[in-house]
C-alpha positions as CSV (number, residue, x, y, z in Angstrom):
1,X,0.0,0.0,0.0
2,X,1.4,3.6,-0.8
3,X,1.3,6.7,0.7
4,X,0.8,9.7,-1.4
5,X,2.3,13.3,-1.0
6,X,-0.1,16.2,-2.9
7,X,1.0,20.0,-2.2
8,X,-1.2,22.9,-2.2
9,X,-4.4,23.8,-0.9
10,X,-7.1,24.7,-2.9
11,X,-10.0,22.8,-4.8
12,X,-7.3,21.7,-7.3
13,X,-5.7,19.6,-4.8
14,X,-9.1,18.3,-3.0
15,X,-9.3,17.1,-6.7
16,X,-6.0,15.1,-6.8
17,X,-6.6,14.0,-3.3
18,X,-9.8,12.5,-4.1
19,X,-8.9,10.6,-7.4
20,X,-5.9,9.4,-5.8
21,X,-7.9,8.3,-2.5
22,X,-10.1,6.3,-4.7
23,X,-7.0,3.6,-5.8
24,X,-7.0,0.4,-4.0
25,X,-3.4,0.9,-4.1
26,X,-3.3,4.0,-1.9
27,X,-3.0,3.6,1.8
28,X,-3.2,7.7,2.5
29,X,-2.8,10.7,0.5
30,X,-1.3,13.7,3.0
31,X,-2.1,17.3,1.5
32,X,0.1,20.1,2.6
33,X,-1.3,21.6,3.7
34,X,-5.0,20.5,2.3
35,X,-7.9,22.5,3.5
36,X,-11.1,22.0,5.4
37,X,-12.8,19.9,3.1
38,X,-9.4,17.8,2.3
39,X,-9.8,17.3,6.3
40,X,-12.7,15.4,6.2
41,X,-12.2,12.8,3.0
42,X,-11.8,9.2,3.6
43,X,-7.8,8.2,3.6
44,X,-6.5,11.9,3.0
45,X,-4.6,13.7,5.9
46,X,-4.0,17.1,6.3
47,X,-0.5,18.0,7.3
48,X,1.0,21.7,8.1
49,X,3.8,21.8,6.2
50,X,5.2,24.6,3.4
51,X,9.0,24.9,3.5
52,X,10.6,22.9,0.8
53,X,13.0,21.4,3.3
54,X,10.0,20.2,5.3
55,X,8.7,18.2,2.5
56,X,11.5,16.7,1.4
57,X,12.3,15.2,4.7
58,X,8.6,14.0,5.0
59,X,8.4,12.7,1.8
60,X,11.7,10.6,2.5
61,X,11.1,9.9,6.2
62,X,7.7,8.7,5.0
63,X,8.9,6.5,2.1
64,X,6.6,8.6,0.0
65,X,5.4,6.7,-3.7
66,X,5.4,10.2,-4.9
67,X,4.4,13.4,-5.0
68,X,2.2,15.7,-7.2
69,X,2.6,19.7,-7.0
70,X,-0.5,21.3,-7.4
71,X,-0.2,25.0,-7.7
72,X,1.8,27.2,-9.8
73,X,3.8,29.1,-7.1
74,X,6.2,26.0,-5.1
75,X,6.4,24.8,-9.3
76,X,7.7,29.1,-10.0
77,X,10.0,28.8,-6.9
78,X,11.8,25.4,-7.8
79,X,10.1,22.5,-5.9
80,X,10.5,19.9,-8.3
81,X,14.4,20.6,-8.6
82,X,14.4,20.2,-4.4
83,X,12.6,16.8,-4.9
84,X,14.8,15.6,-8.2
85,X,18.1,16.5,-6.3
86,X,17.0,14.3,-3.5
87,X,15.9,11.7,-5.8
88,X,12.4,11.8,-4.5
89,X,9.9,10.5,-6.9
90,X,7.4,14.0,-8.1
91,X,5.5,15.2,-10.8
92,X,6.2,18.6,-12.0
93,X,8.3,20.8,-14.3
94,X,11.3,22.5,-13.1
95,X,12.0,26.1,-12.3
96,X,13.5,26.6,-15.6
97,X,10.4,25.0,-17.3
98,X,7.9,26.4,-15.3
99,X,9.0,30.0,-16.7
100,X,6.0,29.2,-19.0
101,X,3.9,30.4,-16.7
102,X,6.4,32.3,-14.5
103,X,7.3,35.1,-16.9
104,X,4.6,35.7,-19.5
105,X,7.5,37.7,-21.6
106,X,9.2,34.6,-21.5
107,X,6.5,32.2,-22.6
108,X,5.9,35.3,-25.4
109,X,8.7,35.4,-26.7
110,X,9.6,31.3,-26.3
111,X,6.4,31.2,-28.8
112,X,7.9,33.8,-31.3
113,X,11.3,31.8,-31.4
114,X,9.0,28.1,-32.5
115,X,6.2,29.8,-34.0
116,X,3.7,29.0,-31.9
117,X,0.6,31.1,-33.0
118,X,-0.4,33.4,-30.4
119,X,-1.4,37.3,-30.1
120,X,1.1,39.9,-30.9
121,X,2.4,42.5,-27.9
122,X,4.6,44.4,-26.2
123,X,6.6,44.6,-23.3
124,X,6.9,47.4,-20.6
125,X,8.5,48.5,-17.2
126,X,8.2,52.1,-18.2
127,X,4.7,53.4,-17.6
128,X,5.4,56.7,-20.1
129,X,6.2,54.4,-22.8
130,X,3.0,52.0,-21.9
131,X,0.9,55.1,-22.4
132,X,2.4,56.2,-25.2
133,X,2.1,52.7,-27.2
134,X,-1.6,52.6,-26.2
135,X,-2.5,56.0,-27.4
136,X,-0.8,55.3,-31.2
137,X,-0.3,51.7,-31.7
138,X,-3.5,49.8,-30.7
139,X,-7.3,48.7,-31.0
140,X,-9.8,48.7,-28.4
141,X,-10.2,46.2,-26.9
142,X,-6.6,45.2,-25.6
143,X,-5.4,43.1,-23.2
144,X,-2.6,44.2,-20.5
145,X,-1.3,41.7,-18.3
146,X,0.8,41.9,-14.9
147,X,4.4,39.7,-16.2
148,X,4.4,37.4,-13.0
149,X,2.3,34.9,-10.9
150,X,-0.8,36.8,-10.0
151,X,-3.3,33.8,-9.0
152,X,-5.1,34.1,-12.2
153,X,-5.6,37.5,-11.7
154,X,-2.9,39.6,-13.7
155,X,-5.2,40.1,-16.5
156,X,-7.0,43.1,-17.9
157,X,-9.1,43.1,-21.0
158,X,-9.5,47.0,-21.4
159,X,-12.7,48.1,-23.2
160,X,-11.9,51.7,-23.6
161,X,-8.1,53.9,-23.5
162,X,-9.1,55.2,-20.0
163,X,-9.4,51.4,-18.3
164,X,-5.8,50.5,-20.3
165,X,-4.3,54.0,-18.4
166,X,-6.0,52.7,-15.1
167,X,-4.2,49.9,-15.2
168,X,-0.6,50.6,-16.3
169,X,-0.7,53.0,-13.6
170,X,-2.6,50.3,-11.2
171,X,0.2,47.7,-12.1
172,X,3.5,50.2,-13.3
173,X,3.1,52.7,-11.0
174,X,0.5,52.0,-7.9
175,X,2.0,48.3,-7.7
176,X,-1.2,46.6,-7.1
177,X,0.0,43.5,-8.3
178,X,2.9,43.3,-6.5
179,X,6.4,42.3,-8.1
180,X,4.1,40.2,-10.7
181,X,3.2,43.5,-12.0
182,X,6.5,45.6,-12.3
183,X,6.4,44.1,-16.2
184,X,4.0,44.2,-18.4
185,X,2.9,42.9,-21.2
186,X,0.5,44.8,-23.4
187,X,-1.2,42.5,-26.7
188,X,-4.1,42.4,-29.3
189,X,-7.3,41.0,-28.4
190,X,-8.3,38.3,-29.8
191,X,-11.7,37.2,-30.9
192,X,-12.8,33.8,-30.8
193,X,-14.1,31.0,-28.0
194,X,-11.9,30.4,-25.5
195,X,-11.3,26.7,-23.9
196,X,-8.6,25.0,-21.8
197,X,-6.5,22.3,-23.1
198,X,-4.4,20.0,-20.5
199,X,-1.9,17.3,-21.0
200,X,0.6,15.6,-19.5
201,X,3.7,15.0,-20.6
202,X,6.5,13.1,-19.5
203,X,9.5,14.2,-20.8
204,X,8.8,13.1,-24.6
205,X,5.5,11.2,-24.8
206,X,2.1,13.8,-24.3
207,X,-1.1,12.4,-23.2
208,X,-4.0,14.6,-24.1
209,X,-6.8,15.4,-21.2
210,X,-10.4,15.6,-21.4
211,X,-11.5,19.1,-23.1
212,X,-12.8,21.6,-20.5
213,X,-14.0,25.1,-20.7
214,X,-13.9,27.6,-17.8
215,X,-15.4,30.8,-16.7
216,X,-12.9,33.2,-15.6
217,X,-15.3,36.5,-14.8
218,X,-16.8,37.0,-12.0
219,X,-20.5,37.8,-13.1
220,X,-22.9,35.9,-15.3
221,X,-22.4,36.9,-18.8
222,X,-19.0,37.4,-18.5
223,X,-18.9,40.4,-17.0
224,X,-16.6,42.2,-14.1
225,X,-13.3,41.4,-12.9
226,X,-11.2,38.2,-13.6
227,X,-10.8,35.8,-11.2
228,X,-8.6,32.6,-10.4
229,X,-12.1,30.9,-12.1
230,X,-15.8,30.7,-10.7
231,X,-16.5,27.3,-13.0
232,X,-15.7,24.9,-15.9
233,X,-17.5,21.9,-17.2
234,X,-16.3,18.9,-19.3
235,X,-16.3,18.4,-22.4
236,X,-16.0,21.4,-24.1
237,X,-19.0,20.7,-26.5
238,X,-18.9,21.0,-30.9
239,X,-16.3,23.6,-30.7
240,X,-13.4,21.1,-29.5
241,X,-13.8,17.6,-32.1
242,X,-10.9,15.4,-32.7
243,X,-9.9,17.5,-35.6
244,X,-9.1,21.0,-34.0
245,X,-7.5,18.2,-31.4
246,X,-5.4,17.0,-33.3
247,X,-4.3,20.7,-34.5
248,X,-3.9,21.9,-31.2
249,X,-1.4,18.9,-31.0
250,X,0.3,19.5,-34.0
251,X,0.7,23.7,-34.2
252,X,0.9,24.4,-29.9
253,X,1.6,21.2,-27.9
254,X,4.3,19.4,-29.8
255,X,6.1,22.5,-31.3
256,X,5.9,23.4,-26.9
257,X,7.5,20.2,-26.0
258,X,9.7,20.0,-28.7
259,X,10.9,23.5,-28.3
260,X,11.6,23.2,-24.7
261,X,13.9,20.3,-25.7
262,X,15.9,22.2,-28.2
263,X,16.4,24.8,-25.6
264,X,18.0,22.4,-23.1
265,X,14.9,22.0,-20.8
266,X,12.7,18.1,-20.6
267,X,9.1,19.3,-19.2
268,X,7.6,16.5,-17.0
269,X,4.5,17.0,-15.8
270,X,0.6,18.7,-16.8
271,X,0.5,21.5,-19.2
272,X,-2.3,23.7,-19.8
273,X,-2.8,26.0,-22.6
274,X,-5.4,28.8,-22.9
275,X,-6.7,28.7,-26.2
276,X,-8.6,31.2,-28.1
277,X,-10.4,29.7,-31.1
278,X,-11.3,31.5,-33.8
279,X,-13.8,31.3,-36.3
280,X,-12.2,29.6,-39.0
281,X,-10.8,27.2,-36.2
282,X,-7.6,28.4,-35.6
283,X,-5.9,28.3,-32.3
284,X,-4.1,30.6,-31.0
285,X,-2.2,30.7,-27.3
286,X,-3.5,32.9,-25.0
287,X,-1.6,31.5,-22.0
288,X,0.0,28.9,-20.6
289,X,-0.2,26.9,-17.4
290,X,2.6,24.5,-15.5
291,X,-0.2,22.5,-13.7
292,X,-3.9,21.1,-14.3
293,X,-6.0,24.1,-14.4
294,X,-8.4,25.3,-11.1
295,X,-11.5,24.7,-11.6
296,X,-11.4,22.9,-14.6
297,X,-9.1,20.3,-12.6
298,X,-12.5,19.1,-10.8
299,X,-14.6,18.2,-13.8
300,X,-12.4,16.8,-15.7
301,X,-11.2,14.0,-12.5
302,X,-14.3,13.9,-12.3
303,X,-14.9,12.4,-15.7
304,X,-11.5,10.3,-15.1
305,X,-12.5,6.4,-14.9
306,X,-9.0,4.8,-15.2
307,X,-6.4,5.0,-12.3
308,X,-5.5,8.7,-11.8
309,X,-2.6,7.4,-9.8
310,X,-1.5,5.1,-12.9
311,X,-1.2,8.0,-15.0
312,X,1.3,9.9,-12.5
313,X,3.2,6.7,-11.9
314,X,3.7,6.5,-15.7
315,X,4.0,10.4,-16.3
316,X,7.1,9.9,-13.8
317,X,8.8,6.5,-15.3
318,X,8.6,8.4,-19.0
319,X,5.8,5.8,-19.8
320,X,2.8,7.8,-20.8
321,X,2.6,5.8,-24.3
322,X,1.4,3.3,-21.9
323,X,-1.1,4.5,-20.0
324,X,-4.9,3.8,-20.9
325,X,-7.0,6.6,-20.6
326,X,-10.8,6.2,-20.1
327,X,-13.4,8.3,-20.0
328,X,-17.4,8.5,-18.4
329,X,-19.1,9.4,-21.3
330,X,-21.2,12.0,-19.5
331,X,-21.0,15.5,-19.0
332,X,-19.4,17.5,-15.5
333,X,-20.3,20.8,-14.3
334,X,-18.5,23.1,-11.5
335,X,-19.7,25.7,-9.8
336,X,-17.8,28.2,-7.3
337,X,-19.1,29.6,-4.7
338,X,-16.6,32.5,-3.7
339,X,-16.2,34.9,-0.8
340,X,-18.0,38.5,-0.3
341,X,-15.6,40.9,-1.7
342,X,-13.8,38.6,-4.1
343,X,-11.5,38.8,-6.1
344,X,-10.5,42.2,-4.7
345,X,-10.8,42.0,-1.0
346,X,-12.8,38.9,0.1
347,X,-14.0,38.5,3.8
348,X,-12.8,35.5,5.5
349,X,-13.9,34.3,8.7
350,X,-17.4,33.0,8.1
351,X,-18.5,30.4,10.0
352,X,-20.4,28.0,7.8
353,X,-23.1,26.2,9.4
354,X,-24.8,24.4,6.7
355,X,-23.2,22.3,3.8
356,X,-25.0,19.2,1.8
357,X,-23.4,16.0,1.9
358,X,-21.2,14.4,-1.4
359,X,-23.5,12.5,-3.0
360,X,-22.7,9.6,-5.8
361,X,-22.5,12.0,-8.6
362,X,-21.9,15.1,-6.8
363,X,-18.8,16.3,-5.0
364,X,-18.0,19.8,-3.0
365,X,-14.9,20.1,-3.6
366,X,-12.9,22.8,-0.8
367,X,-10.6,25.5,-1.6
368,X,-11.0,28.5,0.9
369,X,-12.0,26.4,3.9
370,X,-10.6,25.6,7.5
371,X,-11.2,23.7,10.3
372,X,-11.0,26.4,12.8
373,X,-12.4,26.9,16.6
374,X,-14.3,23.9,16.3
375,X,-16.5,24.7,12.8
376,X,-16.0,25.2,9.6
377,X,-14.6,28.7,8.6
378,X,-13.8,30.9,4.9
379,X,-10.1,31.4,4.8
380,X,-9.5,32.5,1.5
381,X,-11.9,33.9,-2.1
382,X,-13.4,30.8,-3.5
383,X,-14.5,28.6,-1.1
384,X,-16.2,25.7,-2.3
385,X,-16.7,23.9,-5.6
386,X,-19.5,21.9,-6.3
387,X,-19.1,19.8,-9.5
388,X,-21.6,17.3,-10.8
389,X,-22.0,14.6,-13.4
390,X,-25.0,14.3,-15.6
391,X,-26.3,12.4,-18.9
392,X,-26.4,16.1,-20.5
393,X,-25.0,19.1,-19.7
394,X,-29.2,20.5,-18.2
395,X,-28.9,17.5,-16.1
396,X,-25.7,18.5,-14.4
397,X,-26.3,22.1,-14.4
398,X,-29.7,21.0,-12.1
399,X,-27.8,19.3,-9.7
400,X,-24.8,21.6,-9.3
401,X,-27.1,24.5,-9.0
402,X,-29.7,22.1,-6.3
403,X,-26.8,22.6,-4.0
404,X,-25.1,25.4,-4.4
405,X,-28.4,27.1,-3.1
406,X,-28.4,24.5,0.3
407,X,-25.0,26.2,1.3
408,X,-25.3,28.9,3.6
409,X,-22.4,31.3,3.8
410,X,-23.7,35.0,4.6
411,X,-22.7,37.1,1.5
412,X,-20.8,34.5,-0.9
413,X,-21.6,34.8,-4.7
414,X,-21.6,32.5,-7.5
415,X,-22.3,32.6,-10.9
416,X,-25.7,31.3,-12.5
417,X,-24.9,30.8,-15.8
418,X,-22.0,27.7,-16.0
419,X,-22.8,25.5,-18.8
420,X,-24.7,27.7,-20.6
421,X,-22.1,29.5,-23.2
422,X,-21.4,27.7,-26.3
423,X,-22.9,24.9,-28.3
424,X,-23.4,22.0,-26.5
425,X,-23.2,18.2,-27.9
């Protein structure tokens, strides 16, 4: 029986937990540091550790099978190198690969060198010459993004020339985002339907995920601010058939991987890449991720029927050619249900009293949640993610929606409309 090490907190790595849990193989799955929801699933443990050094020495005192990183931050700050030079098993790129993600200038320009299609931009740390560029070089809309890690966040689509001012000065000058935000990058907007594409890849081999699509706004309709994602469902209907599949493949993910070799650097582990499609069913990279997605994580597990713990074991041996993915035919919907005040300034604290129960079918899946003072409390913007299967995507929808609006947490928001945008199958 093995013990399993997952890292991170939120409803990403309630996800992992749980598909891992539900191996015969598995004997516990520790989360570090997991959350309040991770705290309550059959054979996961919680465990409060966060230094690299700490982790290592669990994972080896432990006899850890391996380990899976779940968000993009210990990936940015080198985990996976800690783990390698320690010859700990893990799943994960490197520092130097995860600059994909890291830097968005480098990921830019990495996609210039291979001609990987994407939209065209601009780079800036001066906030004069950001002004300037905006005022005689582009369209409205444009899209400005903060260079570093800004929790999904660091992006601003800017409907009129006052909003792109606002926010070079928010992120150039005012330093709202932090260090993320001391470069920018400032690119055309591109039209087209947006979905998530994840693989893993280990090393050479790349095995394509179930398609998702997620919601990053905060409102129904896609309106207000982004967010680190307030749902996703699985599959991502008409729009995504084998055909744009396999051109996805072909003009992002193998020219990616391939690229990454030439430049000295063997990616191991998921990659995501924000797609825009366009009409004529073109693909173009909006972003990329070094990790399975959040939410679109849940839905897509969800939806996993063979052995998510055979896939890592193979991802890590260089073995993915061998791995036989299997799908549930059916459709999965998530939902979040996020803090008052978020993304900007949500209120944490909230005790919360009432919560359905997991159901065959249906699973809340934690994020912002901690065992605190006895109860149940918010500890961070999204809180909860409930995430259903269904014959159709109306009959997931129904029960997603059934209990978000059982859970009682004063002031919390979600939105109404996941599952609706985009043809369906």
């Amino acid at each position: 029986m093995y013990e399993i090490l997952v890292i991170g907190s939120g409803g990403r790595e309630h996800a992992i937990a749980w598909a891992l849990a539900k191996d015969k193989r598995v004997a516990t799955v520790y989360v570090a540091p997991g959350n309040g929801g991770t705290f309550t699933e059959p054979k996961v443990k919680n465990i409060p550790l966060h230094s690299f050094q700490e982790l290592t020495d669990f994972a080896r005192n432990r006899n850890i099978h391996l380990t899976i990183v779940g968000p993009e931050a210990p990936l940015s700050q080198g985990i996976v190198d800690k783990f390698n030079s320690e010859n700990l098993p893990i799943f994960g790129p490197t520092k130097n690969a995860a600059q994909l993600e890291s830097s968005k200038e480098f990921a830019k320009a990495f996609m210039q060198r291979h001609n990987i299609p994407t939209a065209r931009y601009m780079v800036f740390t001066d906030p004069a010459l950001a002004h300037e560029h905006v005022n005689k070089n582009v369209d409205i809309p444009i899209v400005i993004k903060a260079d570093g890690l800004a929790a999904g966040k660091g992006v601003v689509i800017a409907q009129t020339l006052k909003e792109a001012h606002v926010t070079i000065d928010m992120m150039l000058i005012d330093g709202k985002m932090g260090s993320a935000g001391s470069k920018i990058i400032i690119e055309e907007f591109l039209q087209g339907e947006e979905v998530s594409f994840i693989v893993a890849v280990d090393g050479t081999n790349v095995l394509p995920l179930a398609t998702s699509q997620d919601y990053k706004k905060l409102l129904d309709g896609d309106n207000g601010p982004n967010t680190g994602g307030m749902g996703a469902f699985s599959p991502a209907g008409k729009v995504f058939n084998e055909q744009l599949q396999n051109k996805v493949m072909a003009n992002v993910i193998s020219p990616t991987i391939s690229g990454l070799k030439k430049e000295g650097i063997i990616y191991k582990g998921f990659l995501y890449a924000g797609l825009i499609i366009a009409e004529d069913s073109t693909p173009r990279v909006l972003e990329y991720n070094c990790r399975l997605g959040d939410p679109e994580t849940q839905p897509i597990l969800f939806r996993l029927k063979s052995s998510f713990l055979n896939l890592i074991e193979h991802g890590i041996n260089q073995s993915l050619s061998l791995y036989d993915i299997n799908w549930d035919s059916r459709c999965a919907i998530s939902s979040v249900i996020a803090a008052q005040g978020y993304p900007g300034n949500p209120l944490t604290g909230t005790r919360i009293t009432d919560i359905p129960p997991n159901q065959p079918g249906i699973h809340l899946f934690h994020a912002g949640t901690e065992n605190k003072d006895g109860g149940l409390r918010v500890n961070g913007g999204r809180i909860i993610c409930v995430t259903a299967l269904g014959n159709d995507i109306s009959h997931a929808r129904a029960k997603v929606y059934d209990h978000l609006e059982k859970i009682d947490i004063p002031g919390s928001q979600f939105r109404k409309d996941i599952g609706l945008r985009m043809k369906q199958p």
